[in-house]
C-alpha positions as CSV (number, residue, x, y, z in Angstrom):
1,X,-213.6,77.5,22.1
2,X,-214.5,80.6,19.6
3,X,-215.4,83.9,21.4
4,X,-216.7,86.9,18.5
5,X,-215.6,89.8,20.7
6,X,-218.3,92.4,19.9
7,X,-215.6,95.4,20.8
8,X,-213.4,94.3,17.8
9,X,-216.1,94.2,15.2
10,X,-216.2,97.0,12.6
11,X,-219.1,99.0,12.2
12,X,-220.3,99.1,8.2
13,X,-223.2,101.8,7.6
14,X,-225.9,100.6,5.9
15,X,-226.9,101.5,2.4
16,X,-229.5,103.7,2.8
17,X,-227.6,105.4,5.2
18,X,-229.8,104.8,8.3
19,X,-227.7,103.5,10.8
20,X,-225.1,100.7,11.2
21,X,-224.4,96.8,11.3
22,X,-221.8,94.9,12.9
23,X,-221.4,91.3,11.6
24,X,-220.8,88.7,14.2
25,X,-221.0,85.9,11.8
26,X,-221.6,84.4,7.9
27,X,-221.6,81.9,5.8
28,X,-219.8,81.9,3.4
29,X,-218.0,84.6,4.9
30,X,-218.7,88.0,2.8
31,X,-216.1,90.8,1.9
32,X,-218.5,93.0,3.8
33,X,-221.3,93.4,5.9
34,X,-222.9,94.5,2.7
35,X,-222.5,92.8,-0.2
36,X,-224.8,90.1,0.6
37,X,-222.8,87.0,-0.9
38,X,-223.6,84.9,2.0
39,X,-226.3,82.3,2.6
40,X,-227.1,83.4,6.4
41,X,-226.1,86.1,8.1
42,X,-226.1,87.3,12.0
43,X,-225.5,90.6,12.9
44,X,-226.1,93.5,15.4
45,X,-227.4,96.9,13.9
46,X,-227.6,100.2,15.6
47,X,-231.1,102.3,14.3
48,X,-230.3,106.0,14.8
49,X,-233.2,107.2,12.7
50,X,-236.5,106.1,11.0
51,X,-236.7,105.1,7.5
52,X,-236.8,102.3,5.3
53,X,-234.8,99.0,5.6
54,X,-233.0,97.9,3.3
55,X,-233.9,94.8,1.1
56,X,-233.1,91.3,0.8
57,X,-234.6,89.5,-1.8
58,X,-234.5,85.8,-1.9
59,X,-234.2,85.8,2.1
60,X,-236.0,85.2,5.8
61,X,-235.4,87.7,8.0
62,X,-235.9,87.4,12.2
63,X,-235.5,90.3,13.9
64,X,-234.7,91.1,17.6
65,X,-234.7,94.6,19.5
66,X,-232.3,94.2,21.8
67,X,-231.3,97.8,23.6
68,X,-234.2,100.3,23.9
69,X,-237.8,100.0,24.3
70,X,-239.6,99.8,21.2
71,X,-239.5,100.0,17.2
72,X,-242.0,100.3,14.8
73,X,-241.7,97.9,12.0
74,X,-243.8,98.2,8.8
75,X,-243.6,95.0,6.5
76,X,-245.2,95.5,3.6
77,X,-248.0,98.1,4.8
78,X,-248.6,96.3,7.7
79,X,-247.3,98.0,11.4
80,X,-245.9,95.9,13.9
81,X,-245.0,97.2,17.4
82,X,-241.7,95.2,17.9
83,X,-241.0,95.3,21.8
84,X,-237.6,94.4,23.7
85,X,-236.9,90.5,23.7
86,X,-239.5,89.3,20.8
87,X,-238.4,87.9,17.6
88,X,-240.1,88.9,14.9
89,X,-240.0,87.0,11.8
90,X,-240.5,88.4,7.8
91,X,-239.3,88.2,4.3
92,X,-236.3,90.2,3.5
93,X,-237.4,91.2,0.2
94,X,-240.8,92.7,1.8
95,X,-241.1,96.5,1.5
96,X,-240.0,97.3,5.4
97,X,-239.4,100.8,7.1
98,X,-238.4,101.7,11.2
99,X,-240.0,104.2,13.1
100,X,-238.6,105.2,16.8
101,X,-240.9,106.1,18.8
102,X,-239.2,105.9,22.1
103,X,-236.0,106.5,20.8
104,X,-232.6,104.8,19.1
105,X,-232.8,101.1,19.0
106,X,-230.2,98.3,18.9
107,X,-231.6,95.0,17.2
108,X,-230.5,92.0,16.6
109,X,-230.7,90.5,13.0
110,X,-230.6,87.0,11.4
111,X,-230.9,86.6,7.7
112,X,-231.0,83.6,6.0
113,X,-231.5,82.3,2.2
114,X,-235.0,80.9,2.0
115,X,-235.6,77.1,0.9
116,X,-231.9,76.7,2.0
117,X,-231.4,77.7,5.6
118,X,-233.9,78.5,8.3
119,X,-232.6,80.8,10.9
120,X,-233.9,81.1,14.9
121,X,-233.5,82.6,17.5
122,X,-234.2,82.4,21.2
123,X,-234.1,84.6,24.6
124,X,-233.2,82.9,27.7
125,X,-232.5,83.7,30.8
126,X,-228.8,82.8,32.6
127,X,-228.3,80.8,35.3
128,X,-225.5,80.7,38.0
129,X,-226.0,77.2,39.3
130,X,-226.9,75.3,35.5
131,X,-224.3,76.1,32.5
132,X,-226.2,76.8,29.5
133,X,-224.8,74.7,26.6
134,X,-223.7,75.9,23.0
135,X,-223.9,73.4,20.5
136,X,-222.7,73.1,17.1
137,X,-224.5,75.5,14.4
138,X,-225.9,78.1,17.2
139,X,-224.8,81.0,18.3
140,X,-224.7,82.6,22.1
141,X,-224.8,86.4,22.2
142,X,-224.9,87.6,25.6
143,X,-227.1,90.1,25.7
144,X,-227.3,92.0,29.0
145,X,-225.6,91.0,32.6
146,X,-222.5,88.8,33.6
147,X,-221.4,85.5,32.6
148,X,-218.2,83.4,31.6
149,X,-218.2,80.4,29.4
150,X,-215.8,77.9,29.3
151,X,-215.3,74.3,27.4
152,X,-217.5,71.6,28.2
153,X,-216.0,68.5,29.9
154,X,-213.7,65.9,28.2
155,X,-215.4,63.3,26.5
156,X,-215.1,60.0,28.5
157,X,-213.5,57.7,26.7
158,X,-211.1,60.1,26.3
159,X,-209.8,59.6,29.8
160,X,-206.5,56.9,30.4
161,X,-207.6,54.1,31.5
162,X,-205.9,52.1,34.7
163,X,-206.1,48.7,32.9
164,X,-205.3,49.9,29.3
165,X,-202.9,48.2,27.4
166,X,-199.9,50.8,28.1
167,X,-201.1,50.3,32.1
168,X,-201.9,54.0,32.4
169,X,-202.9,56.0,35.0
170,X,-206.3,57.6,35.4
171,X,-206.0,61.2,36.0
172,X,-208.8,63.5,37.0
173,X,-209.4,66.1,33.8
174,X,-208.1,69.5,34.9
175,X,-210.8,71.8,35.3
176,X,-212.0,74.0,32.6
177,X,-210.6,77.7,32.5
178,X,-213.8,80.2,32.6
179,X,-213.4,83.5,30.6
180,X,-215.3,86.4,31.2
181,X,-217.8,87.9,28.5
182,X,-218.5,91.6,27.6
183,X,-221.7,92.5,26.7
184,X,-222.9,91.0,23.0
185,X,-219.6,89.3,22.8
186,X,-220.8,86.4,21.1
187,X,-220.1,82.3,21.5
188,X,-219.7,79.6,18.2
189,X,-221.7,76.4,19.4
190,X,-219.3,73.0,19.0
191,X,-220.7,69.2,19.6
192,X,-217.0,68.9,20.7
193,X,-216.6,70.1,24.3
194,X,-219.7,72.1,24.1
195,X,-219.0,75.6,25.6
196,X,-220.7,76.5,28.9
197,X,-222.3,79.5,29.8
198,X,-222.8,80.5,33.5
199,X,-224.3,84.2,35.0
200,X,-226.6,86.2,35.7
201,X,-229.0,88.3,32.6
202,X,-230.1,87.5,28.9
203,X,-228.7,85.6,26.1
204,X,-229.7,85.2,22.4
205,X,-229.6,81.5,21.1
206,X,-229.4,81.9,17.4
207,X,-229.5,78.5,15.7
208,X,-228.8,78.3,12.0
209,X,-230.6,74.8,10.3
210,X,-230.3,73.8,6.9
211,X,-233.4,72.9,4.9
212,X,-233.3,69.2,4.0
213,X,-234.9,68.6,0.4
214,X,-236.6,65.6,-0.3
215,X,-235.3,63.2,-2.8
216,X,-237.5,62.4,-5.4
C-alpha cells in the first residue's frame, strides 16, 4: 500500500513566477515538476496572485479549486467562475490567466497528453461505515476531514485450505492495519488488495485511462 505524503513533497515555483506546484504523481516520472517530460501529470498548486498560466501544448488539462472559495479562469478569452469542488476541464495549450477574487486559492491539477491518456477526476464524500475503494490507475487525495486507509482483504483463494494437499489449517486473515491520513496526503489505487478508505470529509478520485486506438 503506497501513501504520497503531501508534507514531504517539494514545492517547485512555476515558471511565470505565479505561485507553486507540488507533484504528487507522473508518468514517466519527470526530473521536475517542470520540465514537462511526462505523459500525465497530477499535482497540487498554490495561486498566490493573478496572472497567466502557464502552457501546455499537446495536453488536456482538468482543474479543481480545492482550498478557498473561488478563481477566475480565462481560457482563451472566455471567463469561467471556477467554484470550490467543480472540475473544470480545457486544453493546456489554450491561452489561460487566474484572477482571485476572493482571495489565494489551492487547486488541484491533472494534465494529461491528448489522443494518449484521458485524465478524471471526481469529488466524493467519505463515509465511516462503507470503505471507499482505490483501484489500480486512480488516485485518492484526501481533501478535507479525517480518514485512514488500509489494504483491502486477502484474496480468497489465497486462504489455506483444511483439506489441501499439505492438510493445512484454515486460519482467519489477520485484520488489516489502518493508517491515518493528513490532509492531501494522497493514495495509489492497486487491483491487488485494493486500499480502503474510511472517514469523515472530501476526497479527490483522480483516474488516469489510456486512449485505446483502433486498429485499422
Amino acid at each position: 500500500m503506497e501513501i504520497i505524503r503531501f508534507a514531504e513533497l517539494k514545492p517547485e515555483p512555476w515558471r511565470n513566477g505565479g505561485g507553486v506546484t507540488r507533484e504528487l504523481a507522473s508518468h514517466p516520472k519527470a526530473a521536475s515538476a517542470q520540465d514537462g517530460a511526462w505523459d500525465w501529470r497530477v499535482s497540487i498548486a498554490d495561486v498566490g496572485s493573478a496572472g497567466d498560466f502557464s502552457t501546455f501544448p499537446g495536453m488536456e488539462r482538468v482543474i479543481t479549486v480545492i482550498d478557498g472559495e473561488l478563481l477566475l479562469l480565462t481560457v482563451d478569452g472566455e471567463e469561467h467562475p471556477l467554484e470550490k469542488y467543480r472540475p473544470f476541464r480545457f486544453s493546456g495549450e489554450a491561452a489561460s490567466a487566474s484572477a482571485l477574487p476572493t482571495g489565494d486559492i489551492r487547486d488541484l491539477n491533472v494534465i494529461a497528453r491528448a489522443g494518449e491518456f484521458k485524465g478524471y477526476t471526481s469529488i466524493i464524500e467519505l463515509s465511516k461505515k462503507r470503505a471507499h475503494p482505490v483501484f489500480q490507475g486512480q488516485l485518492a487525495v484526501l481533501l478535507e476531514g479525517k480518514a485512514s486507509v488500509s489494504p483491502g482483504a486477502e484474496p480468497a483463494e489465497s486462504a489455506v485450505s483444511a483439506d489441501g494437499p499439505e492438510g493445512g489449517t484454515a486460519v482467519a486473515p489477520a485484520e488489516p492495519e489502518s493508517v491515518e491520513l493528513a490532509r492531501y496526503d494522497a493514495v495509489v489505487g492497486s487491483d491487488t488488495r485494493s486500499p480502503e478508505i474510511l472517514g469523515r470529509g472530501f476526497l479527490a478520485v483522480i483516474s488516469i485511462d489510456r486512449v485505446e486506438h483502433a486498429h485499422s
